[in-house]
VEXDRENZA-640704 format. One record per residue (C-alpha): residue in one letter; x, y, z. Coordinates in steps of 0.25 Angstrom, whole numbers, padded with zeros to 4 digits, always signed. Layout:
BEGIN
AXYZ
...
! end
This chain:
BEGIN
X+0600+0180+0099
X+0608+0181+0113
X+0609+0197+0110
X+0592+0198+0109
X+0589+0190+0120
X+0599+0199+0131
X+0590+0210+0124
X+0579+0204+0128
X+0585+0201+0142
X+0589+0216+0143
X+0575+0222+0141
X+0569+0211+0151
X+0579+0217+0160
X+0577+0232+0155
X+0563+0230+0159
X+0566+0223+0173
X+0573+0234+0177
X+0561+0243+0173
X+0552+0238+0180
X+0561+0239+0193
X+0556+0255+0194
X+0546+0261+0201
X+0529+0264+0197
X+0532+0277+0188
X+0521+0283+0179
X+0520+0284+0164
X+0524+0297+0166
X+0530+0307+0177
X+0522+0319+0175
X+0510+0309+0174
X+0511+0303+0189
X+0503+0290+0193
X+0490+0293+0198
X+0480+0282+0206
X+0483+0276+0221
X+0493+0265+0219
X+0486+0252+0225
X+0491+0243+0235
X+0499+0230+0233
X+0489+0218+0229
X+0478+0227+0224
X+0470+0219+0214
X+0465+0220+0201
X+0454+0221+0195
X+0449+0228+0208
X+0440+0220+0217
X+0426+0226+0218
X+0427+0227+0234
X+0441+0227+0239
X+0446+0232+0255
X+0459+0230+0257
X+0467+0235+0270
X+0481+0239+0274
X+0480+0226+0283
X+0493+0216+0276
X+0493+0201+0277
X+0503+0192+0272
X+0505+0179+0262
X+0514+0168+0267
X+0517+0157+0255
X+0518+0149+0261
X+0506+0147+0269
X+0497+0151+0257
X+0484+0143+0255
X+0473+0143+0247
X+0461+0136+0250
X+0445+0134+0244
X+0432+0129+0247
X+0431+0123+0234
X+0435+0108+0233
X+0447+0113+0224
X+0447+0098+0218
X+0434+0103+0211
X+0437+0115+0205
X+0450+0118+0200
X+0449+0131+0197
X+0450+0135+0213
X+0461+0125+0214
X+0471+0130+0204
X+0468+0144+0208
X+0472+0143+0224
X+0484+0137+0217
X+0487+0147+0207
X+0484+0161+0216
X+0493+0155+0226
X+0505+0153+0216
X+0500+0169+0212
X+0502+0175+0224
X+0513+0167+0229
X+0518+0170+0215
X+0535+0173+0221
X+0541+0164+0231
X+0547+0172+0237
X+0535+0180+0243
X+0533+0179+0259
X+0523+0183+0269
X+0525+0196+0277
X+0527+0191+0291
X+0520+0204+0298
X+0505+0201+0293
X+0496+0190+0294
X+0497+0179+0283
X+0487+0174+0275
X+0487+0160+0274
X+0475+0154+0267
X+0466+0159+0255
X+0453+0153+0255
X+0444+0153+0241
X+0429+0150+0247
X+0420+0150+0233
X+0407+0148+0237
X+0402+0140+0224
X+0410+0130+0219
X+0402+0125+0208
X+0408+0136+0196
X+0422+0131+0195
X+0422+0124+0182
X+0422+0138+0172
X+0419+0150+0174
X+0407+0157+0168
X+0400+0168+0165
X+0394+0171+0177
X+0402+0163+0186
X+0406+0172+0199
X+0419+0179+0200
X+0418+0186+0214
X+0425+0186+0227
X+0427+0190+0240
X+0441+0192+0246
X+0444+0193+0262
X+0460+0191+0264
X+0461+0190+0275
X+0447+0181+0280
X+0440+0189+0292
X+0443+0178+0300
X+0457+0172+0295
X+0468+0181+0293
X+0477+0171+0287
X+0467+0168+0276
X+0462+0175+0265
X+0448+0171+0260
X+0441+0171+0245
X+0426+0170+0242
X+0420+0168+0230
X+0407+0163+0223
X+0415+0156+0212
X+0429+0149+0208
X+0430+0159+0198
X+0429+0171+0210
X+0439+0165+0218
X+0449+0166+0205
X+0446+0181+0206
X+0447+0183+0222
X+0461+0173+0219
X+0465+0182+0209
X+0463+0196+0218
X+0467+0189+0232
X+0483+0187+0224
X+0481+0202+0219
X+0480+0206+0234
X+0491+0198+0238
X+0506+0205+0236
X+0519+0206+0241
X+0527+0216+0247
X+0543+0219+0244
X+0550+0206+0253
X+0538+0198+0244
X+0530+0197+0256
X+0515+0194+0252
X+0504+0203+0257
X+0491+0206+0256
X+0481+0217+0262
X+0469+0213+0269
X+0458+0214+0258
X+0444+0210+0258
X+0437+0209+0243
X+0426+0207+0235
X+0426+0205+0223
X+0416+0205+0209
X+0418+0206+0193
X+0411+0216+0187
X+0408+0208+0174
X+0406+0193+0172
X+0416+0193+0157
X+0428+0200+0160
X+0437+0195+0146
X+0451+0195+0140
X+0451+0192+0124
X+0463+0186+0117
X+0465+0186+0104
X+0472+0171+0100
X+0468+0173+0085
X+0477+0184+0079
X+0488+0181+0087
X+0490+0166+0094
X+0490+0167+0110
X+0498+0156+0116
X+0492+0148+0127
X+0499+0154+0137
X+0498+0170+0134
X+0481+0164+0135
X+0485+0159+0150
X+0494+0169+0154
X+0483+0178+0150
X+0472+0171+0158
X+0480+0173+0169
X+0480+0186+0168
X+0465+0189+0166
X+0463+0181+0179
X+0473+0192+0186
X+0463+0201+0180
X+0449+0193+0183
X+0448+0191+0169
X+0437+0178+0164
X+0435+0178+0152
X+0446+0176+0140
X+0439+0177+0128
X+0447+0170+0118
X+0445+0176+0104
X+0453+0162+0100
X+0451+0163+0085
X+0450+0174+0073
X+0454+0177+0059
X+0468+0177+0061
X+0469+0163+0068
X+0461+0151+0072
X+0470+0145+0085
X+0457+0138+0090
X+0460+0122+0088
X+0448+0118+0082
X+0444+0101+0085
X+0432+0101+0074
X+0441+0109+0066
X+0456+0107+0067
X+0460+0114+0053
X+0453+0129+0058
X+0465+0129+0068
X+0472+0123+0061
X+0471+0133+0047
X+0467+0145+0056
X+0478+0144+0066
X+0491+0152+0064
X+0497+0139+0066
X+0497+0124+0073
X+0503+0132+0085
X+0492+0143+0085
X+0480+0135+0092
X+0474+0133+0103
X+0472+0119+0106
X+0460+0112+0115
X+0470+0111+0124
X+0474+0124+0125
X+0460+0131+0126
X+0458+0122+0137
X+0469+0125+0145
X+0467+0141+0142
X+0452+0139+0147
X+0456+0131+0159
X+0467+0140+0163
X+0457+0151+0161
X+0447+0144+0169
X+0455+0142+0180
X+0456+0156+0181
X+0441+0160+0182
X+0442+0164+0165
X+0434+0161+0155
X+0439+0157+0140
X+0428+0161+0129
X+0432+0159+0115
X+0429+0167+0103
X+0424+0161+0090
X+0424+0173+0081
X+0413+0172+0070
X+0410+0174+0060
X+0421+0185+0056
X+0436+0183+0060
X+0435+0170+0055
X+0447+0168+0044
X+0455+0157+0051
X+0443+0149+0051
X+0441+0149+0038
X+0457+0146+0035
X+0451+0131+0038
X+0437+0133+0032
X+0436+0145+0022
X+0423+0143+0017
X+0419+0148+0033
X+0421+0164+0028
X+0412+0171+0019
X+0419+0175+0006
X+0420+0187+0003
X+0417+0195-0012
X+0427+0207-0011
X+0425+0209-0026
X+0411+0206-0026
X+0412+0194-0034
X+0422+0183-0030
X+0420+0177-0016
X+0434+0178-0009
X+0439+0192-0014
X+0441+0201-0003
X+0439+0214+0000
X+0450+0220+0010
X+0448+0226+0021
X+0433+0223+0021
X+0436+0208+0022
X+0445+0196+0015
X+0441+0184+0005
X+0431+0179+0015
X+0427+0186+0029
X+0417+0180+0039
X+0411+0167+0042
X+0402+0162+0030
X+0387+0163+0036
X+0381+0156+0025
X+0388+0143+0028
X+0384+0132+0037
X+0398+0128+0037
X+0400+0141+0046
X+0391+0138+0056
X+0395+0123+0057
X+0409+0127+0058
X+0404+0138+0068
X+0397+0128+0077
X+0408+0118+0076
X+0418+0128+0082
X+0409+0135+0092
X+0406+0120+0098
X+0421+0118+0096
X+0423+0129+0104
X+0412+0127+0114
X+0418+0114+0118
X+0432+0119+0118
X+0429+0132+0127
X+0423+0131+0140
X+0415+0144+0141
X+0399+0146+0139
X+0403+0157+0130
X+0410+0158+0115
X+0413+0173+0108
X+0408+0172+0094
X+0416+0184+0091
X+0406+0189+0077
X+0412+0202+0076
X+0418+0212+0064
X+0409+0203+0055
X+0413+0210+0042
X+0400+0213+0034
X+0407+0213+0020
X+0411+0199+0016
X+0396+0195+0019
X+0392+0207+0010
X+0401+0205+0000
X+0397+0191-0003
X+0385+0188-0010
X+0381+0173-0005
X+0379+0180+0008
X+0373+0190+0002
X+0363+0180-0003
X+0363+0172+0010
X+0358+0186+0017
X+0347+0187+0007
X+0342+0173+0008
X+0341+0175+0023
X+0335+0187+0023
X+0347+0194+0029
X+0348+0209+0024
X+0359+0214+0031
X+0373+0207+0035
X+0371+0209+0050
X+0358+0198+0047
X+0370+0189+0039
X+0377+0191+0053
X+0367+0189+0062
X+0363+0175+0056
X+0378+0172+0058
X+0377+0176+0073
X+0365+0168+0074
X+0371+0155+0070
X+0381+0158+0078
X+0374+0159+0090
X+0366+0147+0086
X+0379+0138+0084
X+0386+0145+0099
X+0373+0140+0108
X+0371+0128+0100
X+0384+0123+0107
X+0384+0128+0120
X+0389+0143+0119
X+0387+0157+0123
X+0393+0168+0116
X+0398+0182+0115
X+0402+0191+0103
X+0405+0202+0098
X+0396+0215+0098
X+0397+0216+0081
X+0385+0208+0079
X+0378+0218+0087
X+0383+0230+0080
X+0378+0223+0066
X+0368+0223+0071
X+0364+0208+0074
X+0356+0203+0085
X+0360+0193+0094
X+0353+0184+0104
X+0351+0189+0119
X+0364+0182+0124
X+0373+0187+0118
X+0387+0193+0124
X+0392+0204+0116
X+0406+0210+0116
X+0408+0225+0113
X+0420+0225+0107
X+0422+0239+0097
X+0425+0251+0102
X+0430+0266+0094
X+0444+0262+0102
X+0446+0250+0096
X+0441+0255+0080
X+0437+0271+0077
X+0426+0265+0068
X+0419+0258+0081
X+0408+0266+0091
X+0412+0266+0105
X+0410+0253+0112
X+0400+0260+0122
X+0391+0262+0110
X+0394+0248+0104
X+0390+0242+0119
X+0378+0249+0121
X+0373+0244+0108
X+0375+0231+0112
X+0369+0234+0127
X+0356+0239+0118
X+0355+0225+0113
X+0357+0218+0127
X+0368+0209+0125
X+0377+0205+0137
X+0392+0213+0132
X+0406+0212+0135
X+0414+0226+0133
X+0429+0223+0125
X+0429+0235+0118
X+0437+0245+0127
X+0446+0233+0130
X+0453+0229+0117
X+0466+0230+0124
X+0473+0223+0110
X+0473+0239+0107
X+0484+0247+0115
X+0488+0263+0116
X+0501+0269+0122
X+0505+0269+0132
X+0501+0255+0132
X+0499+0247+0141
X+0500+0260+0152
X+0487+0265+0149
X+0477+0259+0139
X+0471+0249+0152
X+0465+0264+0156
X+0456+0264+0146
X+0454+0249+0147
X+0452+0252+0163
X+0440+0262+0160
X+0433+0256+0149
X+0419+0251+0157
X+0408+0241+0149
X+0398+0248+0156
X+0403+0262+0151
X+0391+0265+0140
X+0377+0269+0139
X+0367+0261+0142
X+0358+0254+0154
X+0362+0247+0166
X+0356+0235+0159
X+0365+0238+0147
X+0376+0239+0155
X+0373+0226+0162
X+0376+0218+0149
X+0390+0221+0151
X+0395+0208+0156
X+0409+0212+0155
X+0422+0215+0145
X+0435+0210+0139
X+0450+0214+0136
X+0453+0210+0121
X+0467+0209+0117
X+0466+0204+0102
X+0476+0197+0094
X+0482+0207+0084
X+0493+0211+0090
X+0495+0202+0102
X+0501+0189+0103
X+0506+0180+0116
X+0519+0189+0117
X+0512+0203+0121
X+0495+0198+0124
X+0498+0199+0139
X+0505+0210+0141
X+0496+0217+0131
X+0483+0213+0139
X+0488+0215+0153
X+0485+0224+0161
X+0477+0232+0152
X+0468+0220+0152
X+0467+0221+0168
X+0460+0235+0165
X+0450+0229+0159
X+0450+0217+0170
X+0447+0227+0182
X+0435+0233+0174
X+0429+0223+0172
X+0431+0217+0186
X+0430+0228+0195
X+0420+0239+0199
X+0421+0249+0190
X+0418+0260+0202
X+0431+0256+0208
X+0440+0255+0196
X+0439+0270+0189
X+0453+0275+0196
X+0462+0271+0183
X+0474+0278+0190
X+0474+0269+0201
X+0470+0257+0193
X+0484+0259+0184
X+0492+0257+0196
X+0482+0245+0201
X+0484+0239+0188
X+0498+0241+0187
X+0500+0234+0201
X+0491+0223+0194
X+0499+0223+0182
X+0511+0218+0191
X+0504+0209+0198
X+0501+0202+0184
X+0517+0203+0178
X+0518+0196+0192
X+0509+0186+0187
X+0517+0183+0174
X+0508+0192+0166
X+0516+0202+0158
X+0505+0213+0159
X+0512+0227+0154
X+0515+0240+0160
X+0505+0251+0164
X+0514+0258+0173
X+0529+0262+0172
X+0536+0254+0185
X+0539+0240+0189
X+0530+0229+0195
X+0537+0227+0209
X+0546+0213+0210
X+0550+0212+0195
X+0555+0199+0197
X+0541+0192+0194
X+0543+0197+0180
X+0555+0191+0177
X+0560+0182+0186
X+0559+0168+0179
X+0562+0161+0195
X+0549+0167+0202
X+0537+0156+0200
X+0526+0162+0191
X+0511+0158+0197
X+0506+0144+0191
X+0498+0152+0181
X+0499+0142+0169
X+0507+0145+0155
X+0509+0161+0157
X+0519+0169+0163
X+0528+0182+0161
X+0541+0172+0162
X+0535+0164+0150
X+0531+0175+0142
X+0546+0180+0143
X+0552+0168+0139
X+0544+0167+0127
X+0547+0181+0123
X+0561+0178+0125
X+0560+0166+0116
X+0553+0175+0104
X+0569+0183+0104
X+0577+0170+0105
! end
């Protein structure tokens, strides 16, 4: 046990003494190409940004943050100053240079105070930026319309900020202002194939607000598992869980959703109906349709096209009770306006296979299964506004061929990358254009599939993919209201999620932050993104390599004595310890 742990202590040290070597490229004869970006260059890149060779200093000790905001009233404000000053003041040791004039005071004017309770749809993300003010040299000033734009101009103002060799902080004169360019910018994680622990879901909404990230869409529950503690029905959890241990309490989806509100993020479920439904019906197994793989018995399956019983029973009103009991569940549970009814790869062939649905179709007029799961969808949608919600789903129901009502948020999802049976997504999004419903592109972003060299170079394709890039109008266009990174659970657990995600996640951050105009120069943007990458290992997120080289000051990587920001139940240090645990 003594001899595996020294290994394990060795290769730490192998790769400390590593990452002491200079910034080399993949490969000699392939030299780096781009214009290296000054220190405190931030990511994703803000739409206007001037920034002179004119230096000002950071004294901790002087610091302040101050608001207009009575910070009594909103929370959100207060815990911010607190945490942004803790991130840039992130090393102790860390001084002002005594030659430049020092900035004493950040002030945070926000000039409407009544959207601080959760953000929204449309809530307001921009910003403006003057460091220093016009008019006060010693104070560096943030505007913005909202709370949830000043966490965005936070988040820049301590990218801006570095320090220099003898850990003098500095920062360049800079003036910005600041938009997204989509409303729903998105992360999915996967808790169903593989458990997540709580604190891999905050570490990792610390990260998407390095990135400017809102939403997390949370695809909580699926075939393989059902972590979701149910308080209407405790024995769902119970039967569908992996174990006692592998739920999510009330408890904790709370403080998931708080620690993501406090950091401008939004936390949507998905509910996945009416396939990928299996641990459901570990607790109530007359929920699935049963199947007839030989024609004649119900319950027989027929492998690969589905098992002893596959999809959720639409004859049934148990279904639909059941259904409306866990979306209120869920409704009352979750903050957010909006839930993701999943509905996709809704296999046909239980359905046909089964002849009381087949006698169920006829005796609603229904001649084709499409019509069998239209009536589903609509149902559905019945039961999701009857308690409150919006939704978004998958674009399958639209490629069957169903018809769904006028506000309804579709996500294109299949792509000839991900299966060579599938069209290319621009075709797929075009189709959905045609039907005029508002769309979220994931399909160019599934970064659970990886290629070598991985991580160096697969974020390039992430970094061009555009949602705009297919043909259509203007107005088609428009109903693009943003995109999401997925990273499902097949292969991915809490030991490897992060390092997995980050920073070829941060690709798709920056386009769907920034203006596309400015952010076509890839050569330049690996270099951006591999300072940025640092600056997140800093941070305590174990974001991999892109680059061969090292990340400055090593120590913040593995030095246990250097204070980690007040970020909550994350951290490089304790992602380490547990790994170390796993060899004991």
């Amino acid at each position: 046990m003594i001899g595996r742990i020294f290994f394990h202590l060795f290769i730490i040290f192998c790769l400390i003494q590593f990452a002491k070597t200079k910034l080399y490229p993949i490969e000699f004869r392939l030299p780096l190409l781009g214009f290296q970006p000054p220190p405190g260059t931030p990511w994703p890149k803000p739409r206007s940004i001037n920034t002179t060779e004119r230096l000002f200093s950071i004294d901790p000790n002087r610091l302040t943050f101050t608001t207009n905001l009575n910070e009594e009233n909103c929370s959100v404000i207060s815990q911010a100053l607190e945490r942004y000053k803790n991130i840039i003041l992130i090393d102790p040791r860390y001084q002002p240079e005594p030659h430049h004039t020092v900035i004493e005071n950040v002030h945070v004017f926000i000039s409407n105070d009544t959207d601080c309770s959760y953000p929204s749809s449309n809530s307001s993300e921009g910003y403006s930026i003057w460091l220093p003010h016009p008019e006060r040299l010693d104070q560096a000033t943030i505007s913005a319309d909202s709370v949830w734009g000043a966490l965005r101009a936070l988040e820049t103002l301590s990218q801006l900020i570095f320090a220099n060799d003898d850990h003098q902080l500095l920062v360049n004169q800079t003036e910005i202002h600041d938009f997204p360019r989509y409303n729903y910018r998105g992360i999915l994680l996967d808790s169903a194939r593989h458990f997540l622990p709580k604190r891999v879901i905050l570490a990792n909404l610390d990260a998407m607000a390095m990135n400017k990230f809102n939403v997390f869409h949370w695809h909580i529950v699926d075939d393989q598992s059902f972590p979701f503690q149910s308080q209407k029905y405790p024995n769902i959890s119970e039967k569908g869980a992996y174990s006692k241990r592998h739920v999510y309490t009330t408890d904790d989806i709370q403080e998931i959703i708080e620690y993501a509100r406090m950091r401008g993020i939004r936390v949507i479920p998905e509910l996945d109906t009416p396939g990928h439904t299996h641990a459901m019906a570990r607790a109530f197994p007359d929920l699935l349709t049963p199947c007839y793989g030989d024609g004649i018995h119900p319950h027989i399956p027929r492998y690969p096209f589905f098992s002893e019983s596959e999809v959720l029973n639409p004859m049934l009103n148990f279904t639909f009770k059941f259904m409306h009991d866990m979306f209120d569940e869920f409704r009352h549970t979750f903050k957010d306006n909006y839930i993701h009814l999943g509905m996709d790869e809704v296999s046909y062939d239980c359905w046909r296979s089964n002849p009381e649905i087949i006698r169920f179709m006829r005796s609603n007029g229904m001649t084709d299964f499409h019509h069998l799961e239209q009536f589903y969808i609509e149902q559905t949608l019945r039961m999701v506004r009857d308690v409150g919600y919006k939704y978004l789903m998958y674009q399958d129901p639209v490629d069957n061929g169903v018809e769904l009502s006028d506000d309804s948020v579709v996500i294109v999802w299949k792509d000839k990358y991900l299966d060579s049976s599938m069209d290319f997504w621009q075709n797929y999004i075009h189709n959905v254009a045609k039907r005029g419903y508002k769309m979220i592109l994931s399909a160019c972003w599934y970064l659970n599939y990886i290629s070598y060299p991985y991580p160096g170079n697969d974020w390039e394709k992430y970094y061009m993919c555009d949602p705009r890039n297919f043909s259509g109008t203007d107005d088609e266009r428009d109903l693009v209201i943003g995109g999401e990174a997925c990273m499902w659970g097949e292969f991915v657990d809490g030991t490897n999620l992060l390092s997995r995600l980050w920073p070829r996640a941060s690709a798709v951050a920056e386009r769907l932050w920034s203006d596309p105009e400015q952010t076509q120069d890839i050569d330049t943007a690996r270099l951006r993104l591999d300072q940025h990458r640092c600056r997140m290992l800093r941070r305590s997120i174990p974001a991999s390599p892109i680059l061969n080289g090292y990340c400055g000051d090593y120590e913040w990587e593995m030095n246990d004595n250097i204070p980690r920001p007040n970020n909550g139940q994350n951290g490089l240090n304790g992602i380490l310890q547990s790994l170390m645990r796993l060899f004991r």
